[in-house]
KENUZA-337087 format. One line per 4 residues: number of its first residue (from 1); their letters; for each residue y, z, x of N, C-alpha, C. Coordinates in nm, 3 decimals, always signed. Layout:
BEGIN
NUM = a = Y/Z/X/Y/Z/X/Y/Z/X  ...
//
This chain:
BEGIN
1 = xxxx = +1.053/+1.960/-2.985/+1.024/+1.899/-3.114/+0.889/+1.945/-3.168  +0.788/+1.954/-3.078/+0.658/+1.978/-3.129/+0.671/+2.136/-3.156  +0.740/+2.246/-3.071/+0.781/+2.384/-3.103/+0.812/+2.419/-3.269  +0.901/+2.302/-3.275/+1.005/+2.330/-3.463/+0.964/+2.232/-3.554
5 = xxxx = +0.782/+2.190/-3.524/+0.737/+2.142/-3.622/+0.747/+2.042/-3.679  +0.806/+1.901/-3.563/+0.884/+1.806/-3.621/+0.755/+1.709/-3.666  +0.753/+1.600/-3.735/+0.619/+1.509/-3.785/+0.697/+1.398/-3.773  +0.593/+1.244/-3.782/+0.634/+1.150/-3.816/+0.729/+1.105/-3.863
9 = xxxx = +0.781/+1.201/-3.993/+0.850/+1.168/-4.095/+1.010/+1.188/-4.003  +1.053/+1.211/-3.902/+1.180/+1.299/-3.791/+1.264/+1.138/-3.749  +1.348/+1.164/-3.731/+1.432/+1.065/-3.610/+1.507/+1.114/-3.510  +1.518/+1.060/-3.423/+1.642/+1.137/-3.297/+1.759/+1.021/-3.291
13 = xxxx = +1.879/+1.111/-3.301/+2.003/+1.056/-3.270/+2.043/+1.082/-3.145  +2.059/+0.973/-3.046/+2.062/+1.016/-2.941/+2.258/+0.980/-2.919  +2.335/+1.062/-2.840/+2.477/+1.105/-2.842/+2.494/+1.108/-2.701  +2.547/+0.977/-2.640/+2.583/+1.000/-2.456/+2.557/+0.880/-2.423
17 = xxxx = +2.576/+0.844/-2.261/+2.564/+0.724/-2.165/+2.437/+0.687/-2.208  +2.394/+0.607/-2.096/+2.232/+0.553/-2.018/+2.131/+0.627/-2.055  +2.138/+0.723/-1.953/+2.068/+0.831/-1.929/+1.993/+0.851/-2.051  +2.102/+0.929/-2.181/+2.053/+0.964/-2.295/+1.985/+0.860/-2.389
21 = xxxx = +2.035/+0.738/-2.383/+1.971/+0.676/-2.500/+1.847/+0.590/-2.437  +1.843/+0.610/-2.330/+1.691/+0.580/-2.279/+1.601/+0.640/-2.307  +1.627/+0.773/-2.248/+1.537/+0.872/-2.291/+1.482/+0.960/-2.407  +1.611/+0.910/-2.478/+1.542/+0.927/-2.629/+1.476/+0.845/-2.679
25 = xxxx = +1.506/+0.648/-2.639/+1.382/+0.565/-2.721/+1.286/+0.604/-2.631  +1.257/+0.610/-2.521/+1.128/+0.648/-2.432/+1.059/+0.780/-2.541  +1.101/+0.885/-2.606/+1.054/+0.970/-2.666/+1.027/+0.957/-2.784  +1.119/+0.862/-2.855/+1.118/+0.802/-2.983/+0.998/+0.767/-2.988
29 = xxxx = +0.963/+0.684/-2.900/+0.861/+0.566/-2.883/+0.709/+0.644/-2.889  +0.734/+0.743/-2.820/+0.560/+0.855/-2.796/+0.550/+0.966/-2.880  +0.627/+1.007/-2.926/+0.639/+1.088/-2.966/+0.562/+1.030/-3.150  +0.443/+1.131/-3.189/+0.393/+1.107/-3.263/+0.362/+1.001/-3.295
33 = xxxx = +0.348/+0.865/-3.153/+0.269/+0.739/-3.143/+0.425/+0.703/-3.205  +0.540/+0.748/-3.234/+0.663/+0.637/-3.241/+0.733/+0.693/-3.403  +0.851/+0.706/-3.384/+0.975/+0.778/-3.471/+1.110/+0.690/-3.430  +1.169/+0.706/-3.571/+1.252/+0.603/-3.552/+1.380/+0.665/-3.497
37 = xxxx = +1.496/+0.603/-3.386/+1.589/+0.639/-3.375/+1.690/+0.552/-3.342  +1.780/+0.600/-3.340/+1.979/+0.592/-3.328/+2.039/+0.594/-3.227  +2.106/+0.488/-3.148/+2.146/+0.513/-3.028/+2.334/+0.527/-3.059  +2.444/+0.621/-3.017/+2.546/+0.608/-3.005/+2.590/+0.657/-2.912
41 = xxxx = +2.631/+0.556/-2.808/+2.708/+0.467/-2.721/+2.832/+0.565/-2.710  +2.848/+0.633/-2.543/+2.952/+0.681/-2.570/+3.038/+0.653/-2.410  +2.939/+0.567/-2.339/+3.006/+0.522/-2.206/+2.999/+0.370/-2.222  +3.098/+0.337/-2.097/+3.099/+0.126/-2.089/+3.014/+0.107/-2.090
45 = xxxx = +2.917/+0.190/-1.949/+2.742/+0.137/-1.924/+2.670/+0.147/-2.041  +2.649/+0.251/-2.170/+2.574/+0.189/-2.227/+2.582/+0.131/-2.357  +2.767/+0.109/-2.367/+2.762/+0.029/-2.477/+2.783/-0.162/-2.388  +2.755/-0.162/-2.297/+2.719/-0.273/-2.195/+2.588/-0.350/-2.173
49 = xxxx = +2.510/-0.214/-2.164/+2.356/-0.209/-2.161/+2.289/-0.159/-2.153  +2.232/-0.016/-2.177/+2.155/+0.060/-2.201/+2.081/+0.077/-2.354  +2.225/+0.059/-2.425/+2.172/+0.094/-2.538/+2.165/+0.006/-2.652  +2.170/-0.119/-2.564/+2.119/-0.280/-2.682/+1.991/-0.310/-2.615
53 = xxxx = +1.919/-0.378/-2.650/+1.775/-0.435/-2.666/+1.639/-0.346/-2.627  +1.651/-0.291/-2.644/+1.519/-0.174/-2.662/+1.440/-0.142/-2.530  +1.495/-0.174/-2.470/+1.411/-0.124/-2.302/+1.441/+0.019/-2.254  +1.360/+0.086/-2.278/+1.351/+0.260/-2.264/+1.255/+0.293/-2.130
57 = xxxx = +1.311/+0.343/-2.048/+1.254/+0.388/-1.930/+1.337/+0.530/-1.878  +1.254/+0.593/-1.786/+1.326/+0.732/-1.669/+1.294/+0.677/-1.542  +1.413/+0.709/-1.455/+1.360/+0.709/-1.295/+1.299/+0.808/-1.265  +1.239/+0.736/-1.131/+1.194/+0.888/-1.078/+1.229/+0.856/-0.899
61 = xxxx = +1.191/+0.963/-0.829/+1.246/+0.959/-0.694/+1.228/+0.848/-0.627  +1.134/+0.748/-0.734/+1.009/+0.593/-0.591/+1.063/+0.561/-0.660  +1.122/+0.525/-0.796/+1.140/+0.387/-0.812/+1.270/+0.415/-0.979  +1.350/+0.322/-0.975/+1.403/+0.334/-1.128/+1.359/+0.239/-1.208
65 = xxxx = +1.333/+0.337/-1.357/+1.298/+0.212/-1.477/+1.220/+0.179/-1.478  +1.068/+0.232/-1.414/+0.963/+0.163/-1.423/+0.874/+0.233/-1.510  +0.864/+0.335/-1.535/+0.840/+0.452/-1.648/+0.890/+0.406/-1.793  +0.853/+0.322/-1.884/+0.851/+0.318/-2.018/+0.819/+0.285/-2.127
69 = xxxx = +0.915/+0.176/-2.220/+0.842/+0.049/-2.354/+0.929/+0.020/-2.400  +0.925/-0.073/-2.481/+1.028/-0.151/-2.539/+1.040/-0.085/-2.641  +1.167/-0.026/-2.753/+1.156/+0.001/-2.828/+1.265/-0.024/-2.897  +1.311/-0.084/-3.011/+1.428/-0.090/-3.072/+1.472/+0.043/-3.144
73 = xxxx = +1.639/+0.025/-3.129/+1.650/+0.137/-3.254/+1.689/+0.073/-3.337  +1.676/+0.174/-3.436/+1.748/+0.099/-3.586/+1.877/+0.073/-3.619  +1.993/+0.126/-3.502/+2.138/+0.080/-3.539/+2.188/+0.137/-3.403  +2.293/+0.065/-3.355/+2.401/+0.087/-3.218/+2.509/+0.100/-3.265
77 = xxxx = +2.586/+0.265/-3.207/+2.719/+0.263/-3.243/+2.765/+0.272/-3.106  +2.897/+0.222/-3.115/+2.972/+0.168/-2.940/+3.081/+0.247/-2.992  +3.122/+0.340/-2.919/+3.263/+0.434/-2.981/+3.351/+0.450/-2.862  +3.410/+0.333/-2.886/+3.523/+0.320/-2.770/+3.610/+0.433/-2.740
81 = xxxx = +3.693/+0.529/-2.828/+3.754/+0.580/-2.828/+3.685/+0.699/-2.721  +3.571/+0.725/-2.702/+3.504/+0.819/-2.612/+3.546/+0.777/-2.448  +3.524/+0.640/-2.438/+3.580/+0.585/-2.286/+3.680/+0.670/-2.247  +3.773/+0.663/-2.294/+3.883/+0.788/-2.292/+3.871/+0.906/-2.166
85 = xxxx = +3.770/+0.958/-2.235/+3.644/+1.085/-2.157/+3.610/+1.079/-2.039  +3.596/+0.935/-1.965/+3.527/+0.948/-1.891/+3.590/+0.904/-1.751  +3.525/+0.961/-1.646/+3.627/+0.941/-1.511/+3.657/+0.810/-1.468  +3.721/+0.748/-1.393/+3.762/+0.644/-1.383/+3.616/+0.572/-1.313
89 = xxxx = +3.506/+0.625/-1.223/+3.416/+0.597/-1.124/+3.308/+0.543/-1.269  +3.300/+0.664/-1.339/+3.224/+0.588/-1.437/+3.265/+0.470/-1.529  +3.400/+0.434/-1.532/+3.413/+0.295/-1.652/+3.393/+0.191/-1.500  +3.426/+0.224/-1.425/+3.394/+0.060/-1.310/+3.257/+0.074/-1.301
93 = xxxx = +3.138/+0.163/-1.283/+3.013/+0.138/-1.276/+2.957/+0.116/-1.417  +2.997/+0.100/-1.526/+2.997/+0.017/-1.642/+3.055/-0.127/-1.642  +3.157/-0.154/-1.578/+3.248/-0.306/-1.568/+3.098/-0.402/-1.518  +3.032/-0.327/-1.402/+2.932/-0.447/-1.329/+2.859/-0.510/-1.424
97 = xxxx = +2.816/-0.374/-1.487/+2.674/-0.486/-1.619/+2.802/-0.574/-1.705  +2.899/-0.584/-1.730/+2.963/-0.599/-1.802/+2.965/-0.744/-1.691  +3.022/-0.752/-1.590/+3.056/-0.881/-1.526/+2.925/-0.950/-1.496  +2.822/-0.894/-1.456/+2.729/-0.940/-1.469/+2.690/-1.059/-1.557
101 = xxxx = +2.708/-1.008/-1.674/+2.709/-1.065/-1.821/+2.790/-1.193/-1.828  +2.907/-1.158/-1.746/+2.980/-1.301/-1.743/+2.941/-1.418/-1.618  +2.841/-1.329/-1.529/+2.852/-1.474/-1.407/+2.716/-1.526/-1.479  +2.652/-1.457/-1.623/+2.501/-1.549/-1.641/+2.523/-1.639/-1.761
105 = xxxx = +2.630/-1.589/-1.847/+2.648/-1.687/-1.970/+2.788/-1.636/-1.974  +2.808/-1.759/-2.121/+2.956/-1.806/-2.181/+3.036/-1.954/-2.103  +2.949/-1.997/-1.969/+2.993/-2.098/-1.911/+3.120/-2.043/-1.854  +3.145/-1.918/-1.841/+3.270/-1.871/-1.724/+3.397/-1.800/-1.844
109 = xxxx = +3.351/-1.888/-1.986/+3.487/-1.814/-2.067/+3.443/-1.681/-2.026  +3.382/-1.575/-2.064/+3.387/-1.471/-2.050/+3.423/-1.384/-1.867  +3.419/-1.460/-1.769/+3.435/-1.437/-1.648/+3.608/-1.433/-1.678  +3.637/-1.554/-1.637/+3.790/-1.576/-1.710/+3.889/-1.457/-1.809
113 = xxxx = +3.815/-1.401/-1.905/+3.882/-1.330/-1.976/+3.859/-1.174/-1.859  +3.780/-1.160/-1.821/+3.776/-1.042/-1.697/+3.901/-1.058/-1.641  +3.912/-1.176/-1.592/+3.941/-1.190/-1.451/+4.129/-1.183/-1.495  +4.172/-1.215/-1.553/+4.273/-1.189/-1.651/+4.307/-1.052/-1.713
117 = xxxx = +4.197/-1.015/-1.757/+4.246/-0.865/-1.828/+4.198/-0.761/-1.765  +4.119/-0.781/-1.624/+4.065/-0.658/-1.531/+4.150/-0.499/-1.573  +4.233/-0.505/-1.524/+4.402/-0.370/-1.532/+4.410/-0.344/-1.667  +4.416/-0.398/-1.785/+4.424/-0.413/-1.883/+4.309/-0.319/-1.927
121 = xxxx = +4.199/-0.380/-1.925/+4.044/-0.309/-1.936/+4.034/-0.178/-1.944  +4.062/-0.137/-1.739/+4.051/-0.019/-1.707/+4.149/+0.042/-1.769  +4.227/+0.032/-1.783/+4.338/+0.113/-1.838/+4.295/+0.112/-1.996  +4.232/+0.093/-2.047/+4.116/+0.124/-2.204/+4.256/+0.051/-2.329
125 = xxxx = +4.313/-0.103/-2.290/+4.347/-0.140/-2.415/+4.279/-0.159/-2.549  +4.288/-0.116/-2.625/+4.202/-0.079/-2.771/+4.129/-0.243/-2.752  +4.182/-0.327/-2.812/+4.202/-0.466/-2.877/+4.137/-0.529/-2.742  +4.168/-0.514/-2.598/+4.056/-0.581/-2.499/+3.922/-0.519/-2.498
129 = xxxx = +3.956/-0.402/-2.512/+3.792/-0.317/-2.483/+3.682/-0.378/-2.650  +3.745/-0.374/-2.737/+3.683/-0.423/-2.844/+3.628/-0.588/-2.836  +3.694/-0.676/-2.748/+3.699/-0.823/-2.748/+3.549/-0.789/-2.634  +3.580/-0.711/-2.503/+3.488/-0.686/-2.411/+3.356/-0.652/-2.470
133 = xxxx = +3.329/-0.536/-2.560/+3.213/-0.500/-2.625/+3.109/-0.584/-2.723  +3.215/-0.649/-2.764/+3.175/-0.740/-2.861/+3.087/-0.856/-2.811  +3.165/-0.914/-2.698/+3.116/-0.987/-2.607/+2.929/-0.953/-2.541  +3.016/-0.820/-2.465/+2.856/-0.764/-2.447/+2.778/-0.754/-2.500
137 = xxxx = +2.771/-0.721/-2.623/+2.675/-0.707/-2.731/+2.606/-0.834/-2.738  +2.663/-0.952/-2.779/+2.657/-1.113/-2.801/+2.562/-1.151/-2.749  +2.623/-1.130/-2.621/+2.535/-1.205/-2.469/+2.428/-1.144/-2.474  +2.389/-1.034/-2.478/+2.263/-0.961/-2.430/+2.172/-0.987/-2.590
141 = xxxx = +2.204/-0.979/-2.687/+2.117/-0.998/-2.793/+2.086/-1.137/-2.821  +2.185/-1.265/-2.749/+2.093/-1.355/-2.794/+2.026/-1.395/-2.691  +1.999/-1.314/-2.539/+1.895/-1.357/-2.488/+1.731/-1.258/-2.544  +1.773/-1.131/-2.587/+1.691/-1.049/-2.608/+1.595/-1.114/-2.758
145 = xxxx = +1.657/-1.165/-2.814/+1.614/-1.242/-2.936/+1.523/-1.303/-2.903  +1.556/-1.386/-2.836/+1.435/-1.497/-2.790/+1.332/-1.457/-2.706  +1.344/-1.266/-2.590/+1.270/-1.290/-2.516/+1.246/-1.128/-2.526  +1.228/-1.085/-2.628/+1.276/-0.921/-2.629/+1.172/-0.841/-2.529
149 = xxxx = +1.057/-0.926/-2.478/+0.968/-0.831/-2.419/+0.950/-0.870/-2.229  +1.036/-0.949/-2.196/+1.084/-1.029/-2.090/+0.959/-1.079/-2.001  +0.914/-1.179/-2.100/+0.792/-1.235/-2.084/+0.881/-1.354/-2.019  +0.994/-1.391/-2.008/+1.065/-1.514/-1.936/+1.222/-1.524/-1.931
153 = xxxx = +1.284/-1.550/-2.018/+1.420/-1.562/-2.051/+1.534/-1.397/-1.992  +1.458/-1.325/-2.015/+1.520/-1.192/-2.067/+1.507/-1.119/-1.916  +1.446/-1.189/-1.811/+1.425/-1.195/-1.646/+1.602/-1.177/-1.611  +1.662/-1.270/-1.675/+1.813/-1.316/-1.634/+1.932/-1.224/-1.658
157 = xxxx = +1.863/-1.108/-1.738/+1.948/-0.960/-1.763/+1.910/-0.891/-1.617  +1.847/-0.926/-1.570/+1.781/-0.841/-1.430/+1.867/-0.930/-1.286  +1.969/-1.008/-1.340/+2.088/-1.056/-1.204/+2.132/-0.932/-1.128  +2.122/-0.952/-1.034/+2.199/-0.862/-0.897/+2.088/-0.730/-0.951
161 = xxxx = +1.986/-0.686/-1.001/+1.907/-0.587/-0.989/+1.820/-0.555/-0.869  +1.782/-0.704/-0.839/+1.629/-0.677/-0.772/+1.679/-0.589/-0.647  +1.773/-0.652/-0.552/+1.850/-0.555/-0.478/+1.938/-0.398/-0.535  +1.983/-0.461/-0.595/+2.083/-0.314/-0.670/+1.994/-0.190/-0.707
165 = xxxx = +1.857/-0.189/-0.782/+1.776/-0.109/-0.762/+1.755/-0.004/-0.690  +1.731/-0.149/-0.595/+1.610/-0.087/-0.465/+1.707/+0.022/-0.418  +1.900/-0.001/-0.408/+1.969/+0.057/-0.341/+1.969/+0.192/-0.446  +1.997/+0.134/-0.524/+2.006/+0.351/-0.648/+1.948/+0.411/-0.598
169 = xxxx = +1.765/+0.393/-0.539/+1.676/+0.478/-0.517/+1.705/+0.531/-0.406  +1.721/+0.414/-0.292/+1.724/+0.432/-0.152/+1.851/+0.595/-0.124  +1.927/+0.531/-0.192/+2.068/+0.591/-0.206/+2.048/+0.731/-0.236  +1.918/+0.748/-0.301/+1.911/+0.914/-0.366/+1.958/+0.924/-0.502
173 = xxxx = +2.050/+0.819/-0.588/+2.117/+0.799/-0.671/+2.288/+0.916/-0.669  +2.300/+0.852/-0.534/+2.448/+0.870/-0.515/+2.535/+0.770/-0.528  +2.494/+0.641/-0.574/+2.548/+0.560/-0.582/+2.528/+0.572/-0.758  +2.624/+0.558/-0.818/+2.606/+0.512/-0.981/+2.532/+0.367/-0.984
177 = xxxx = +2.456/+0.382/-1.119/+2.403/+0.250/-1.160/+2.437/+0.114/-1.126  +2.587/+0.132/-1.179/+2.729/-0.014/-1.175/+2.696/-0.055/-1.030  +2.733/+0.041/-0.950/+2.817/+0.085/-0.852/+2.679/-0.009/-0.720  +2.564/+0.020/-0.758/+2.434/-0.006/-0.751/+2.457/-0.180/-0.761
181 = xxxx = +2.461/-0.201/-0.899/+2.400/-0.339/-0.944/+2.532/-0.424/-0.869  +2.651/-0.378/-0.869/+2.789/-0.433/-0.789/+2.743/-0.487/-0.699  +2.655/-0.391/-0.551/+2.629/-0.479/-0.400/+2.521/-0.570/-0.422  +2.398/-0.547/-0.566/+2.315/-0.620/-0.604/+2.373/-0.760/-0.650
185 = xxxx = +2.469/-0.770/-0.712/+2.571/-0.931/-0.703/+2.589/-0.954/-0.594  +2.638/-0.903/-0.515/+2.722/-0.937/-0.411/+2.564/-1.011/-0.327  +2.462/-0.930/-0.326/+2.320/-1.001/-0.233/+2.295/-1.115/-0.283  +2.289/-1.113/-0.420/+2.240/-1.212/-0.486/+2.363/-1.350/-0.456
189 = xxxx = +2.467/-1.321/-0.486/+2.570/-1.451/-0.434/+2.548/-1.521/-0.290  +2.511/-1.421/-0.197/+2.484/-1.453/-0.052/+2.342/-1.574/-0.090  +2.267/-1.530/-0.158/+2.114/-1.579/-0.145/+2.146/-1.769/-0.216  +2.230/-1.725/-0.384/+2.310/-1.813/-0.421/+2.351/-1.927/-0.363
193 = xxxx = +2.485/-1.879/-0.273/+2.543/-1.987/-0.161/+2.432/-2.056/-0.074  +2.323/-1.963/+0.008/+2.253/-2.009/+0.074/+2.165/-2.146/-0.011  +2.136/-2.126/-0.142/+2.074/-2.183/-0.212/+2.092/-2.326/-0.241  +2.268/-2.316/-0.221/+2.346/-2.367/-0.297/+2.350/-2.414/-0.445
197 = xxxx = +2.348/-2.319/-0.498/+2.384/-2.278/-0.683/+2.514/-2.220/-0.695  +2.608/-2.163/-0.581/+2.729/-2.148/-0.616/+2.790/-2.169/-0.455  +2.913/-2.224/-0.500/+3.016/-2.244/-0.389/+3.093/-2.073/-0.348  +3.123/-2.100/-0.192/+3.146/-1.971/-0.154/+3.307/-1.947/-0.211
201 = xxxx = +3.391/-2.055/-0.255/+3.483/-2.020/-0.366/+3.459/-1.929/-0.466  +3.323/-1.976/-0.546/+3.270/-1.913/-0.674/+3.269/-1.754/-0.645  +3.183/-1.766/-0.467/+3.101/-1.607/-0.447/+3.222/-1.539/-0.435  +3.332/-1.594/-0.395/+3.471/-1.505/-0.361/+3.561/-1.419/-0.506
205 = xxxx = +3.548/-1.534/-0.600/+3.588/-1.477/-0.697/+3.550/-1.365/-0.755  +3.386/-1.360/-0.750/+3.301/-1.271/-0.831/+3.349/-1.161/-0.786  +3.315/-1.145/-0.647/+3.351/-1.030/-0.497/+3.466/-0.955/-0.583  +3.562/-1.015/-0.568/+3.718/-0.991/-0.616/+3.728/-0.923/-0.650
209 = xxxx = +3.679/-0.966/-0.825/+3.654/-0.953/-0.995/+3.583/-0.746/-0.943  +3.459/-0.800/-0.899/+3.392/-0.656/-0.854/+3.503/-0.549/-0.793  +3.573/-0.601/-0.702/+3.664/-0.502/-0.625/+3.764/-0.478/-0.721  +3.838/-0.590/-0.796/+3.924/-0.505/-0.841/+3.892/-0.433/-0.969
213 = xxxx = +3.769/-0.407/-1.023/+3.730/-0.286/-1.093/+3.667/-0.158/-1.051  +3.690/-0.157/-0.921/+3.686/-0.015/-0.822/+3.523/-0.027/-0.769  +3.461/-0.130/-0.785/+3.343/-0.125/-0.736/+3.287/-0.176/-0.584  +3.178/-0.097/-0.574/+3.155/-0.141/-0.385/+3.073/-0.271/-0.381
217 = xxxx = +3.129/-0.357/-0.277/+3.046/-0.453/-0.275/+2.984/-0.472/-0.091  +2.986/-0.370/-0.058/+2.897/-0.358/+0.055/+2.793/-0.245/+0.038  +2.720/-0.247/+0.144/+2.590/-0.114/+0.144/+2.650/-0.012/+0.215  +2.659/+0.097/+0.168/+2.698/+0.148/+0.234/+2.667/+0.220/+0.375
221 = xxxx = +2.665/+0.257/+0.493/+2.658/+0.304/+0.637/+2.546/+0.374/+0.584  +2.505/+0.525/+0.518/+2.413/+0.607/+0.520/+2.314/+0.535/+0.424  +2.288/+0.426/+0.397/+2.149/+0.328/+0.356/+2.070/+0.277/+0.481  +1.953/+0.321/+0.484/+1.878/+0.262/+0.566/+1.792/+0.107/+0.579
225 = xxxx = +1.853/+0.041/+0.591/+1.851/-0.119/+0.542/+1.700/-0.130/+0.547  +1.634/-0.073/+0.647/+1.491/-0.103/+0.657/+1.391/-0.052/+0.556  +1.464/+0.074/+0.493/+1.366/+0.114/+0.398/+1.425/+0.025/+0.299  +1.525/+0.001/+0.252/+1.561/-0.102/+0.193/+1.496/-0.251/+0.122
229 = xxxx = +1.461/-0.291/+0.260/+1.382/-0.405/+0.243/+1.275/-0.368/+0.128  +1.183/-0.242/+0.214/+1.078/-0.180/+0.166/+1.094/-0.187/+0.021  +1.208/-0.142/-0.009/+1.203/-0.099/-0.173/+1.176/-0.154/-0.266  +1.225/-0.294/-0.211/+1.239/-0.427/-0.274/+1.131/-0.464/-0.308
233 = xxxx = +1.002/-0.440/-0.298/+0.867/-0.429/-0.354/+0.800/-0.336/-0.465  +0.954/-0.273/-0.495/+0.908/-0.188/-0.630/+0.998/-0.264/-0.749  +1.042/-0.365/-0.744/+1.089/-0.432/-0.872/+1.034/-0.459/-0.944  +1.031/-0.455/-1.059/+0.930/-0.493/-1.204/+0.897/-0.654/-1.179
237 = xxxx = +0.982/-0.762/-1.107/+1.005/-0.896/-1.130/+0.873/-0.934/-1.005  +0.827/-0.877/-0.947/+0.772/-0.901/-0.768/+0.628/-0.951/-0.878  +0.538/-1.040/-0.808/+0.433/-1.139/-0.830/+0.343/-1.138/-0.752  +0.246/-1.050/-0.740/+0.097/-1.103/-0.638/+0.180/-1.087/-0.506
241 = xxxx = +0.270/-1.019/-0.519/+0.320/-0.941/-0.335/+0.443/-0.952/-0.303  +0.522/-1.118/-0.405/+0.615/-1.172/-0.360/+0.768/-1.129/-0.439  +0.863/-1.118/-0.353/+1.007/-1.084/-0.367/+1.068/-1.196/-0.462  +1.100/-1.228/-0.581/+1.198/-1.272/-0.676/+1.282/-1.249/-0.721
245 = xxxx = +1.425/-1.299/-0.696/+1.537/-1.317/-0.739/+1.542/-1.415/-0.873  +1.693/-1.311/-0.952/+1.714/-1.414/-1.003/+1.832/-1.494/-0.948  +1.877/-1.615/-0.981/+2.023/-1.677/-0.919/+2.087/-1.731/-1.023  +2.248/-1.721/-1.000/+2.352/-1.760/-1.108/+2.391/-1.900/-1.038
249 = xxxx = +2.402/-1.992/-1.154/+2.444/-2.112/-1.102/+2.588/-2.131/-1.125  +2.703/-2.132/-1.038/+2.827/-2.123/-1.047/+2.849/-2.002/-1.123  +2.947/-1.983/-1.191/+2.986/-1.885/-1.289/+2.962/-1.882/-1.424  +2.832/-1.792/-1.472/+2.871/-1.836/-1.618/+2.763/-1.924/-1.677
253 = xxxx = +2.675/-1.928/-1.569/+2.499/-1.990/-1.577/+2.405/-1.894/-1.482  +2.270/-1.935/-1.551/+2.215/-1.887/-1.445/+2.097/-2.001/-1.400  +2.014/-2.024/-1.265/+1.950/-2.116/-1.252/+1.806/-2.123/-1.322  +1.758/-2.249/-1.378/+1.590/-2.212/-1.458/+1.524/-2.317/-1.362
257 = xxxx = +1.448/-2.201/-1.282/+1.347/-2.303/-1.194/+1.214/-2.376/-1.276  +1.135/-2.443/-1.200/+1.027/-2.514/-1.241/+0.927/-2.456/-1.293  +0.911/-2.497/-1.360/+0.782/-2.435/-1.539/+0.893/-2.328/-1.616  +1.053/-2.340/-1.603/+1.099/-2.206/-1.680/+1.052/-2.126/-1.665
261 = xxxx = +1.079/-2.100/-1.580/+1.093/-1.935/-1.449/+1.238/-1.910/-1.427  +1.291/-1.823/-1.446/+1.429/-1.756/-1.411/+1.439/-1.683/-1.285  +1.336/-1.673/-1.195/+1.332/-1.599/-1.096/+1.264/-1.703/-0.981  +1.327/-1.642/-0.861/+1.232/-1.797/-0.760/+1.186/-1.702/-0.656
265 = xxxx = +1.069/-1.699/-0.633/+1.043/-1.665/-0.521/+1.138/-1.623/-0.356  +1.129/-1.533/-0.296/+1.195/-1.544/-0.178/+1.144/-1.447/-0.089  +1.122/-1.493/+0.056/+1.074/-1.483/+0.125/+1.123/-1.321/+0.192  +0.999/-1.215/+0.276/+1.098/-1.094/+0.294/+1.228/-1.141/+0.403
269 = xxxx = +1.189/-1.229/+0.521/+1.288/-1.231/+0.630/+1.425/-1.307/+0.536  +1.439/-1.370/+0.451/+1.511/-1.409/+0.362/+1.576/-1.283/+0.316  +1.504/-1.215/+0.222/+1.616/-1.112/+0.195/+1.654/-1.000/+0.328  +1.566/-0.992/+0.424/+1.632/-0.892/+0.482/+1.776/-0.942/+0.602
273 = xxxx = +1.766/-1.073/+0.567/+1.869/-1.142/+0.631/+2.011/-1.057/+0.598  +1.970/-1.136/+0.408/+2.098/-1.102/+0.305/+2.149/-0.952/+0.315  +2.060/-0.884/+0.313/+2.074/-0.735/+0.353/+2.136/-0.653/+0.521  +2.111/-0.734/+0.594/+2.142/-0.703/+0.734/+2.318/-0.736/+0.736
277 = xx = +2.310/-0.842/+0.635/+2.455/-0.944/+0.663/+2.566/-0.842/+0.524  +2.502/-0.776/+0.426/+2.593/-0.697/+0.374/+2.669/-0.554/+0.411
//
């Protein structure tokens, strides 16, 4: 851009998954102190979440997403008809942020309509995938509204991350994103039950819901659980040293601890329990 003379006056349309429309508001954003741009959405993951509420970051080999700024764009196009395109591994590591979405709000309607139209989904019915997007969109903008710079509220988009993370990195990022944040539910339900904020009925369903959209809900054998633990200290959410989760209360809530905090403290032998036991 700086080669072909571009100025202030420029925008970037950014055209693709995650990946791309991150890295274009991340550039949007610096680029001549900030230029306005266009995100269109051409995978589940980021018409799910990448490319609604303005959080622009790159990984790097230590850590994902911690590299960026908030930046809105000026319009989201979600172009379903592209899903089409894409391999079957990538629409289930899109489904997670998507279910995700349903074990933190809608009070379970939106879990429910998953859990019902899973087959339906994957198989890209016009009229579900549109009901699904729409949804996504919903959920994530009216927490982002209230908390767009995740000074509190907007903590609760970060369910099944704090683990799921740590694993992308650990993993080398052989694991897809979804695919990632999937065993990151699955820790977080363990911690959940232990908590008791959800019944191991509840944790079973979720499990399910995850499996039957082709996603893993164990760690896999070549993860080294111990560096693992380790990782878990590179989350954006960690406090003066300490490991925070967030937790879903049943399906379809999530829990708000004391002073409205969305995240609770937890101890390392605590999570490396949850981790030993996945």
């Amino acid at each position: 851009m700086l080669a072909k003379e571009y100025r202030r006056d420029c925008g970037i349309i950014a055209v693709g998954g995650g990946v791309v429309t991150d890295l274009a508001g991340f550039i949007a954003g610096t680029y001549g102190r900030g230029v306005p741009f266009v995100n269109y959405a051409t995978t589940l993951l980021a018409a799910a979440d990448a490319s609604v509420g303005g959080k622009t970051a790159v990984d790097t080999p230590l850590a994902t997403n911690l590299i960026g700024l908030f930046n809105q764009p000026q319009k989201v196009y979600l172009d379903i008809a592209t899903w089409k395109t894409l391999p079957a591994r990538q629409l289930s590591s899109g489904m997670a942020e998507t279910i995700k979405h349903a074990c933190l709000a809608e009070k379970g309607v939106f879990f429910d309509f998953l859990e019902e139209n899973m087959e339906g989904l994957l198989a890209l019915n016009p009229a579900l995938c549109e009901h699904m997007a729409e949804q996504n969109c919903s959920i994530k903008y009216h927490v982002v509204m209230k908390d767009e710079r995740e000074s509190g509220l907007r903590e609760v988009l970060n369910l099944g991350h704090t683990v799921g993370r740590a694993i992308e990195t650990v993993s080398d990022y052989r694991l897809l994103h979804g695919e990632a944040v999937s065993i990151g539910l699955v820790a977080q339900l363990h911690l959940a039950c232990r908590l008791g904020y959800v019944t191991k009925e509840q944790a079973d369903r979720v499990t399910a819901l995850l499996e039957r959209a082709g996603l893993p809900v164990q760690i896999p054998d070549y993860i080294d659980r111990e560096a693992l633990v380790r990782k878990l200290y590179t989350d954006k959410k960690v406090k003066n040293g300490q490991l925070r989760f967030v937790v879903q209360k049943g399906i379809g809530d999530i829990v708000e601890f004391e002073g409205g905090s969305f995240a609770t403290p937890v101890t390392e032998e605590t999570a490396r329990e949850i981790i030993m036991d996945l």
